[in-house]
Phi, psi and omega in degrees: 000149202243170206297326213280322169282355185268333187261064187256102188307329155319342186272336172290146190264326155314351163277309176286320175290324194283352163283344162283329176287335174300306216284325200300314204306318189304309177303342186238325169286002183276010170265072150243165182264140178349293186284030151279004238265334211222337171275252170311298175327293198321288178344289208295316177293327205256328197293296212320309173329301204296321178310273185278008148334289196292339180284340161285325185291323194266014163269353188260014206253164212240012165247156132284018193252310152342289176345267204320328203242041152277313184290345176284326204282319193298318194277311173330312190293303155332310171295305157326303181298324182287338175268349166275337165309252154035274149308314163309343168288304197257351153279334168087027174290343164226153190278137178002266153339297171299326185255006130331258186341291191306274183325310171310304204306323212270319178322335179259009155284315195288325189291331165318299159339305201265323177298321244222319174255354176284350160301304192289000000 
């Protein structure tokens, strides 16, 4: 059996919430102000995008030691977003309450991440 049939990163479920947090992430930087548009906006869209890129890319790969260090970059990438969060916050681009939510979602992505390659 090849890692791909053991991995169909569609079936993962750390793939399917990080493509919801991709989706969620596009809704909510489009409130953002305009000259973020290139910054933060930019930021925040490419890390989430990143998240489950690599956890697919790295299911086709014929190792498991290849996998795992797809799922380090998918979790760097997890972190990276939280801390852009963060920022977004403290900019007041977002409201509490969102980022209450967004900060849960992504803390249980991480956890997922690290559990999921602590597995493989």
């Amino acid at each position: 059996m090849t890692q791909v049939e053991k991995h169909n990163f569609k079936k993962l479920l750390i793939w399917k919430q990080s493509l919801e947090l991709v989706f969620e992430t596009y809704n909510v930087t489009k409130n953002f102000p305009a000259e973020e548009k290139f910054g933060l906006v930019s930021q925040l869209n490419r890390c989430s995008v990143s998240i489950p890129s690599n956890i697919a890319e790295g299911s086709s790969k014929s190792s498991k030691k290849h996998f795992k260090i797809f799922l380090e970059t998918a979790l760097g990438s997890a972190y990276e977003w939280e801390t852009q969060i963060i920022l977004a916050k403290g900019l007041n681009y977002i409201t509490k309450e969102k980022f209450n939510q967004l900060e849960k979602n992504i803390n249980d992505i991480q956890k997922m991440i690290s559990s999921f390659k602590d597995k493989i």
